[in-house]
C-alpha positions in Angstrom: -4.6 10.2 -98.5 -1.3 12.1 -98.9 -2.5 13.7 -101.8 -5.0 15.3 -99.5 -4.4 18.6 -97.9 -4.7 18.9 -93.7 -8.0 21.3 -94.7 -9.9 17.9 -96.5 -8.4 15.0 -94.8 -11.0 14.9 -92.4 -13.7 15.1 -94.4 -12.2 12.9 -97.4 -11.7 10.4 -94.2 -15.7 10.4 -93.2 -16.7 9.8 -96.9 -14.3 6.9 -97.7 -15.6 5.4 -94.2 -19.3 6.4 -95.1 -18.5 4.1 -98.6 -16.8 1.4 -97.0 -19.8 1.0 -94.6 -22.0 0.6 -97.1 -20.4 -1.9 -99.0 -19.6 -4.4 -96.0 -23.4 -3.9 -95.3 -23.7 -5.2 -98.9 -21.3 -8.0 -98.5 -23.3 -9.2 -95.3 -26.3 -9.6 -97.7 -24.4 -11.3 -100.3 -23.3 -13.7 -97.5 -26.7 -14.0 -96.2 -28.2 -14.6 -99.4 -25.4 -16.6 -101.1 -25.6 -14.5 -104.2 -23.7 -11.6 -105.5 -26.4 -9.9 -107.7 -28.8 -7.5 -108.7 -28.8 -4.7 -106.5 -26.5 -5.8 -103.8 -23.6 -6.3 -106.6 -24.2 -2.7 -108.1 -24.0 -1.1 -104.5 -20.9 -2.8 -104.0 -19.0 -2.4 -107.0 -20.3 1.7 -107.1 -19.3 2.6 -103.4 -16.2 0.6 -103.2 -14.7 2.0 -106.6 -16.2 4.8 -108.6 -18.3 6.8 -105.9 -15.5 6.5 -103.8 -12.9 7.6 -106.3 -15.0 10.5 -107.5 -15.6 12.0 -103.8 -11.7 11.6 -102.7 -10.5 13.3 -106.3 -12.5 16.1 -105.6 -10.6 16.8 -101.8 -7.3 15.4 -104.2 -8.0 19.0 -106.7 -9.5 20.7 -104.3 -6.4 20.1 -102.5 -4.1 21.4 -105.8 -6.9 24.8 -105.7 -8.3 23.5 -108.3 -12.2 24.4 -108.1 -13.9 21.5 -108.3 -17.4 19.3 -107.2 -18.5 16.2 -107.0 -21.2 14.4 -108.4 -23.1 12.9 -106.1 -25.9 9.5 -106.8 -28.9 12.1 -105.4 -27.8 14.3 -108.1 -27.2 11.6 -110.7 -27.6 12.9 -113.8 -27.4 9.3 -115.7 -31.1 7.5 -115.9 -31.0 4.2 -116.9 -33.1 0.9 -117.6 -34.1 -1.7 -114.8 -31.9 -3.5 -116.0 -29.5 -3.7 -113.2 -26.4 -5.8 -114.4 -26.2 -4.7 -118.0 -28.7 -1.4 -117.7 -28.8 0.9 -120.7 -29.1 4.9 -121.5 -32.0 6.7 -121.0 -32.0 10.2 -122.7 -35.1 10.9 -122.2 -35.5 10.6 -118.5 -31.4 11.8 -118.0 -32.0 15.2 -119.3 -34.9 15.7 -116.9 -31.7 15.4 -114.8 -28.9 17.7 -116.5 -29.9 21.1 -115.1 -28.0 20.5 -111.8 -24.6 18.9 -113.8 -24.8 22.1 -115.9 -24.7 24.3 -113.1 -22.2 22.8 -111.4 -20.3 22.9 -114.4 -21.1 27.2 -114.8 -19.8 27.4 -111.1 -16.6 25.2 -111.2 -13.1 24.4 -112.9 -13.4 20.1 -113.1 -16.3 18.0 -111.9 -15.6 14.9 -110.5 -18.2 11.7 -111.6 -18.1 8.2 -111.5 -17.8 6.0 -114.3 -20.1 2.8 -115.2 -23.0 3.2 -113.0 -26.3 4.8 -113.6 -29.7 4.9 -111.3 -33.3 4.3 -112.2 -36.0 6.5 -112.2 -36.9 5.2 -108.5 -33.1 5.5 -107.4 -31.8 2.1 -108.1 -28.4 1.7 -109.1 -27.5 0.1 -112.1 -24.2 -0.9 -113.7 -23.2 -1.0 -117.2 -21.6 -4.1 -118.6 -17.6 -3.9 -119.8 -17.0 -0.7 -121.4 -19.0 1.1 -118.8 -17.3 3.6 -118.4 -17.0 4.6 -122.6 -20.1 4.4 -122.1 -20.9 6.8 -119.4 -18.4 9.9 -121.0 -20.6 9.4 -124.5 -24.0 9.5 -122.5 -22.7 13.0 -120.3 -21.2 14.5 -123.8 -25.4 13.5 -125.0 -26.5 15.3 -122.3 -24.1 18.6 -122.3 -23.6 18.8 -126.2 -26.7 21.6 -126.4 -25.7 23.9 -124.2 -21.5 22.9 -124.1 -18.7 22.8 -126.8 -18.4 19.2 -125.9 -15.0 16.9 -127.1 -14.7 13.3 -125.0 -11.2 12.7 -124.5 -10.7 8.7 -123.3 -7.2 8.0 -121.7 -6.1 4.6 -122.8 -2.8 2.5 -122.8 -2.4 3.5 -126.3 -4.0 5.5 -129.2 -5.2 3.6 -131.9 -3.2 1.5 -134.2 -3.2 -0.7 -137.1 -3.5 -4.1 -135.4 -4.2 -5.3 -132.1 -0.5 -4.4 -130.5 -1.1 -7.3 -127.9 -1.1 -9.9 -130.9 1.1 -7.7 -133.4 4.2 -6.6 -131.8 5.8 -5.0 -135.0 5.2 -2.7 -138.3 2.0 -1.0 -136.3 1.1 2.1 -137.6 -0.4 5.0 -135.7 -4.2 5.8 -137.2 -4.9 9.3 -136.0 -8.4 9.7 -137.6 -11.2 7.2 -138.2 -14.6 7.7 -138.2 -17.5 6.4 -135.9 -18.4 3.8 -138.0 -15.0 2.6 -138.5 -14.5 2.7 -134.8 -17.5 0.9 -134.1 -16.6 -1.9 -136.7 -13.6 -2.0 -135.5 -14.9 -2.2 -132.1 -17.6 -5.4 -132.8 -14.9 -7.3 -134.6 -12.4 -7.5 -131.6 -10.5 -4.4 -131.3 -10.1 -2.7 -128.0 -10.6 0.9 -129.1 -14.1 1.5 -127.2 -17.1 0.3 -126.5 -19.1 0.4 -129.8 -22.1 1.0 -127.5 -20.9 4.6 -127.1 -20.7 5.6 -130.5 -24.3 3.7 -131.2 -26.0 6.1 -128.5 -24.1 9.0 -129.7 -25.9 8.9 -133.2 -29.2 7.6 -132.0 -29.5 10.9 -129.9 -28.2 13.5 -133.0 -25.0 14.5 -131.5 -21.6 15.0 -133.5 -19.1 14.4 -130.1 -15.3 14.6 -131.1 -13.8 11.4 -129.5 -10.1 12.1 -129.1 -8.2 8.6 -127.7 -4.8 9.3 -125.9 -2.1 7.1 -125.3 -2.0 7.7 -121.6 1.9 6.9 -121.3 2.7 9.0 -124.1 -0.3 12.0 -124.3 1.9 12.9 -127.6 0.1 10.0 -129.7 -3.8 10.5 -129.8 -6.2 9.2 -132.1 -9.2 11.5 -133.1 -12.9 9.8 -133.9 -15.3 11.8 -135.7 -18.7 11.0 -137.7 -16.4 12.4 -140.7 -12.7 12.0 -140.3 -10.3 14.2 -142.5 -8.5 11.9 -144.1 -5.1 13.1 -144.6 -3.9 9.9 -146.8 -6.9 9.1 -148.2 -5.6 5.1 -147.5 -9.1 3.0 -147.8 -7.8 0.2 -145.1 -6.9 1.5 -141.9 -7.5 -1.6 -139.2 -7.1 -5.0 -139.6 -8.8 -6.8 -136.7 -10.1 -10.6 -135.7 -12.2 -11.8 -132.7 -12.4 -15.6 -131.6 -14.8 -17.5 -130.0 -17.7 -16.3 -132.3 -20.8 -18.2 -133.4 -23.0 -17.7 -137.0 -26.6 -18.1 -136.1 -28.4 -19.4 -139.4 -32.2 -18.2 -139.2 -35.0 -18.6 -141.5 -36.7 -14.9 -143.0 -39.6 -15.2 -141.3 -38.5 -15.2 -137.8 -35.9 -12.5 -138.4 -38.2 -9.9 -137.5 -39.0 -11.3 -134.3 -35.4 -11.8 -133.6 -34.8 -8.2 -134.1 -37.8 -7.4 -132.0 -36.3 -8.9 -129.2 -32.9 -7.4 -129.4 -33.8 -3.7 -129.8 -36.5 -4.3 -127.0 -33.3 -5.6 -124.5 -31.0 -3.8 -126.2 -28.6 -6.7 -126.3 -27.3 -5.9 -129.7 -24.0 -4.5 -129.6 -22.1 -7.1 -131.2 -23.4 -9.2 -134.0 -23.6 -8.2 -137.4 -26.3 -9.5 -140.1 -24.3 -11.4 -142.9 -25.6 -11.8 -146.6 -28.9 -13.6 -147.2 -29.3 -16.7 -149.0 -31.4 -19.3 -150.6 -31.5 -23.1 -149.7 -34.6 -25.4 -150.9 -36.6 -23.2 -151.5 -35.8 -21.4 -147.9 -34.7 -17.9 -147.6 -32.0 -17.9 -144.5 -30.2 -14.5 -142.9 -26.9 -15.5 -141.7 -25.9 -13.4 -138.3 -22.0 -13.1 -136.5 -22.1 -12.6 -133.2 
């Protein structure tokens, strides 16, 4: 609160109590139900972290005269899935949506919005799964690239490098351009650049979004994702990456397309990646790394 002026502290005070409310309400349920789930999980982790962040950083500008609004869930402009726990990007319904996000945009400096929640069409609120919040700065650029000039710029604890730098302490080297298919690669096969989810969505709704990442500690040292990079050295191998714990699922051909089905219908197929086919007695087999 000291980064509040006297003018908002009172009325930064009644939202964070309004939040807090609502999330002890939530808790009682968990209690009551043994169970922290569903709705009653995506209630608690929105009001207790992002909503609340989002309303007291507005009074926090606001406070710097800075011009600047919040986002609040009846104006949400993110429509998502029923999904609850691991919900997903609905264009179609979110740009029914965007009209009120653009005007608050025309009429201020910053807008203020949560990160890694969503509602449903009938006002439920959902939550992304890890990387929620990559995910939610791709879906607003989606939804402002007609009408904006739109660049995402994601503050990280560093910009992207040649290797994992909590594995390889030494001889990194500083990539400054990549493309989204590198990034999302990259991404799948264990490195923590962002959420390949994000750059999927971005090309499955036509948009070309700049994705600039900056090394928070040092703003200096950013790393610049495009759908194509320039590449100043022309160098063909740019990452090298590893993920453990992963499992090969062998399959036979004919059940691939139901496979495949089912993914794109749950949308659960961010990270595996279909391996060459082969041939055993007679039986044709698609190998696939997840």
């Amino acid at each position: 609160m000291e980064l509040v002026s006297s003018e908002f502290q009172e009325k930064c005070k009644t939202v964070i109590d309004d939040c807090l409310d609502v999330v002890r309400i939530e808790l009682e349920k968990a209690m009551e139900k043994k169970e922290f789930a569903d709705e009653v999980r995506s209630k608690t982790l929105a009001y207790s972290g992002e909503i609340l962040m989002s309303h007291m950083m507005e009074y926090i500008l606001q406070s710097q005269g800075i011009k600047s609004k919040v986002v609040g869930l009846d104006n949400w402009p993110i429509i998502t899935d029923s999904n609850i726990e691991s919900t997903n990007f609905l264009a179609s319904e979110s740009n029914k949506k965007v009209e009120f996000l653009e005007r608050l945009l025309d009429e201020n400096q910053v807008i203020t919005i949560g990160g890694f929640i969503g509602r449903t069409a009938d006002g439920v609120i959902t939550t992304y799964e890890r990387g929620g919040s990559d995910r939610t700065a791709a879906d607003l650029g989606i939804l402002l690239h007609k009408k904006f000039d739109v660049k995402i710029d994601l503050e990280k604890d560093s910009s992207v490098v040649s290797a994992d730098p909590r594995i390889v302490k030494d001889g990194l080297t500083e990539v400054r351009s990549i493309s989204y298919n590198e990034a999302r690669l990259a991404g799948m096969f264990g490195m923590n650049i962002l959420d390949p989810i994000s750059i999927k969505e971005i090309l499955e709704n036509g948009a070309s979004l700049p994705i600039v990442i900056t090394d928070m500690r040092n703003p200096e040292k950013t790393t610049t994702i495009e759908r194509k990079p320039n590449n100043d050295n022309g160098h063909p191998i740019k990452i090298i990456t590893g993920k453990k714990n992963c499992a090969i699922l062998r399959i036979e051909d004919e059940f691939v397309h139901k496979l495949l089905e089912s993914l794109e219908n749950k949308k659960r197929y961010s990270e595996f990646v279909i391996l060459s086919p082969f041939t055993k007695d007679g039986i044709k087999f698609l190998g696939y790394y997840s």
